[in-house]
C-alpha positions in Angstrom: 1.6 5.9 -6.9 3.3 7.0 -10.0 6.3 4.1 -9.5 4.2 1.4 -9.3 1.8 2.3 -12.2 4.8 3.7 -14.4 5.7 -0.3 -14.6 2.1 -2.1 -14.7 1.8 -1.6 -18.6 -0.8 -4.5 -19.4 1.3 -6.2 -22.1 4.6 -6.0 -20.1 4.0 -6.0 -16.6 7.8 -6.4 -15.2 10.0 -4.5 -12.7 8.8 -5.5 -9.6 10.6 -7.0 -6.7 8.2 -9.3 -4.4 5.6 -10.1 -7.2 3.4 -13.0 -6.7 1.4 -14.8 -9.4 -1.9 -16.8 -9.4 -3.2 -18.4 -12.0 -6.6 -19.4 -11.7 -7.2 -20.6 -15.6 -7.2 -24.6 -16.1 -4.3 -26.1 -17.8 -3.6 -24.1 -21.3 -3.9 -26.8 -24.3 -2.5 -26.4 -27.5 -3.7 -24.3 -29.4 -2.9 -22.9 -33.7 -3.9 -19.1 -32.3 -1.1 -17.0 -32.4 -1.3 -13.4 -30.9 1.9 -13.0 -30.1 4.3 -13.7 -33.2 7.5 -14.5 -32.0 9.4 -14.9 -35.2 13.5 -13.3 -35.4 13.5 -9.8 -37.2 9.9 -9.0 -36.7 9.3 -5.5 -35.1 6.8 -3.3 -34.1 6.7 0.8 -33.6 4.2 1.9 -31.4 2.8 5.7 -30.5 2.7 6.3 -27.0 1.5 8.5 -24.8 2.5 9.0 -21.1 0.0 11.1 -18.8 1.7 11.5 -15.3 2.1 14.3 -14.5 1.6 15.5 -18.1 0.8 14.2 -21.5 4.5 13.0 -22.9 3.7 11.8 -26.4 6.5 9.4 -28.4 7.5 6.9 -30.8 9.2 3.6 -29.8 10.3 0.8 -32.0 10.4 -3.0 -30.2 12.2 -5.7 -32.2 13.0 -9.5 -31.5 16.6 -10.1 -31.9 18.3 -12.9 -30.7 17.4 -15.3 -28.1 18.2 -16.8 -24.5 17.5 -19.8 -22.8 16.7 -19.1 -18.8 16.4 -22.4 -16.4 15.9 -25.0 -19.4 13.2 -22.5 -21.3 13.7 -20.7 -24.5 12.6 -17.1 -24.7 13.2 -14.6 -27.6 14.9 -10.8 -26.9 12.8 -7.7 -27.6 14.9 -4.5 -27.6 13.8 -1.5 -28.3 14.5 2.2 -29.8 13.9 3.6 -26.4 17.8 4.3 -24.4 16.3 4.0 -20.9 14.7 0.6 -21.5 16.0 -3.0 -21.0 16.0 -5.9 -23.1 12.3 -8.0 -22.7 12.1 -11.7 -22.9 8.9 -13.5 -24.0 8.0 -17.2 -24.3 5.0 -18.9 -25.5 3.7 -22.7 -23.9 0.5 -23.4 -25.7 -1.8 -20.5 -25.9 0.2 -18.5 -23.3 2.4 -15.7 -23.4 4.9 -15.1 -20.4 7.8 -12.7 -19.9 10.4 -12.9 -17.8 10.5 -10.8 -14.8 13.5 -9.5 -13.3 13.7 -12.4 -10.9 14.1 -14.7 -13.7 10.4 -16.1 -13.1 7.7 -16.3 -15.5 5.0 -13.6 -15.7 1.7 -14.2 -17.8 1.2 -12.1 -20.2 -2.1 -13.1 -22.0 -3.5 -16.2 -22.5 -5.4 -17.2 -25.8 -8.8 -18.4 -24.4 -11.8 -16.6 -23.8 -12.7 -16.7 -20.1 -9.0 -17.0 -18.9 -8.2 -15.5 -15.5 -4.8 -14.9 -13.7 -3.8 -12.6 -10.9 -0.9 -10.5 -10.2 0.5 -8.9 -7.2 3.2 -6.4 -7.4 5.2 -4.8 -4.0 7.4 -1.6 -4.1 8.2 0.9 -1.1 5.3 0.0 1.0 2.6 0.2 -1.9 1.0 -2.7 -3.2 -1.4 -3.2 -6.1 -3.1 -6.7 -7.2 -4.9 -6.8 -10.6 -7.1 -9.6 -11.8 -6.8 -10.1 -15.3 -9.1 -11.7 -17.8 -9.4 -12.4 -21.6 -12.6 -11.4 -21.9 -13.3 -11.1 -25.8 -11.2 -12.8 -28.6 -12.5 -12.7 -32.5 -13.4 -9.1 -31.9 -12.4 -5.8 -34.3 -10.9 -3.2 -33.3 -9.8 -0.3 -35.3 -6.2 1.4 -33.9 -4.6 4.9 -35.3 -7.3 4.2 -38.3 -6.3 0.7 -39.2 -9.0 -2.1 -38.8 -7.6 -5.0 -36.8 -9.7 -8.4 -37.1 -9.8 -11.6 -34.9 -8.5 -9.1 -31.9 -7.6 -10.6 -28.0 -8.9 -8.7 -25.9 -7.3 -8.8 -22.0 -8.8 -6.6 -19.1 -7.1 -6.0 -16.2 -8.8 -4.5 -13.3 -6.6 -3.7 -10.4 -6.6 -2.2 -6.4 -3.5 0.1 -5.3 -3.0 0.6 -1.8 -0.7 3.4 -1.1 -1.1 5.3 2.8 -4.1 2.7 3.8 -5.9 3.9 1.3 -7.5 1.6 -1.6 -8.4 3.0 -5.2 -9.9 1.1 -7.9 -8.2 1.1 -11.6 -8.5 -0.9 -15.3 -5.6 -2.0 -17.4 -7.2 -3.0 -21.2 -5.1 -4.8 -23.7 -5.6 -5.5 -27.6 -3.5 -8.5 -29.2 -4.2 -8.6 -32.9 -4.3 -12.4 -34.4 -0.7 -12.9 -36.6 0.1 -9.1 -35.5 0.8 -8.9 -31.6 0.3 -6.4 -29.2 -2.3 -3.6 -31.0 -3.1 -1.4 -28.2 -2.8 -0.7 -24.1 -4.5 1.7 -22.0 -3.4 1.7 -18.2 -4.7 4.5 -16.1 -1.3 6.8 -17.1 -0.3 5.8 -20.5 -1.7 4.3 -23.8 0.1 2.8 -26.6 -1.3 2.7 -30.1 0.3 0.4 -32.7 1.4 2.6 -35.6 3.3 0.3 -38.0 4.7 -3.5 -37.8 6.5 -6.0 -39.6 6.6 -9.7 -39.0 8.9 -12.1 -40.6 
């Protein structure tokens, strides 16, 4: 259980072989919301804490740099502080966010409207968990590491993992701050806590 939850982190959900996406929303239209800045230079440090099998607590720094274009779409590069992980890619097609997966395929992310809905399916050494995520709140406050956030995304991810036959319930909860980005993610083994940012 630990492998597959070590890589469902709500914001970034990538390093999965046989993942299978659904998405249930209607068409995205365009929309002026933005929160997911996706500028050059702009970078974000984040406090983190890992809780399987014990509470590892740590900084990491993720910074967009550069830029690649994958099967005729653009996406920017997000590398970060921390030496074991890889570079991330992120686009953005009206008021949704995707990443690209390791299969060089499109993974949602969040999308920007209230009442969205999207499902995931992820496969790894005979476990398998599917999440059903929802934005379920946007124009919401939030207050993170004693900084008030306003006009906050809020996605919710509630998931089944089925490991030995056996089926057990879990929620994923995401906070995307309006012109700020990823504020805060709780999964059922780790949290991250936006400590300090800077967007060009």
């Amino acid at each position: 259980m630990k492998k597959i939850l070590s890589a469902v982190l709500l914001v970034v959900a990538v390093g999965f072989t046989g993942c299978e996406e659904e998405v249930t929303a209607p068409t995205p239209t365009p929309a002026a919301s933005n929160y997911f800045p996706m500028t050059q230079g702009s970078s974000w440090t984040y406090d983190l804490t890992v809780g399987f099998p014990t509470d590892t607590v740590y900084t990491e720094t993720k910074t967009i740099t550069g830029d690649t274009t994958v099967n005729g779409k653009k996406y920017v590069r997000v590398l970060s502080t921390d030496e074991e992980s890889t570079p991330e890619y992120f686009r953005r097609s009206n008021d949704t966010v995707f990443t690209l997966n390791e299969n060089g395929n499109d993974e949602i992310v969040a999308i920007e409207r209230k009442g969205a809905s999207w499902t995931k399916t992820y496969v790894e050494e005979g476990e398998s968990m599917t999440i059903v995520f929802n934005t379920v709140d946007k124009g919401i406050s939030r207050t993170v590491s004693g900084k008030p956030y306003s006009d906050v995304l809020h996605v919710k991810g509630v998931g089944e993992v089925n490991i030995g036959g056996q089926t057990t319930s879990m929620e994923f909860n995401g906070y995307l701050a309006k012109g700020v980005g990823p504020i805060e993610e709780n999964t059922p083994i780790s949290s991250a806590k936006l400590k300090t940012y800077s967007i060009k």
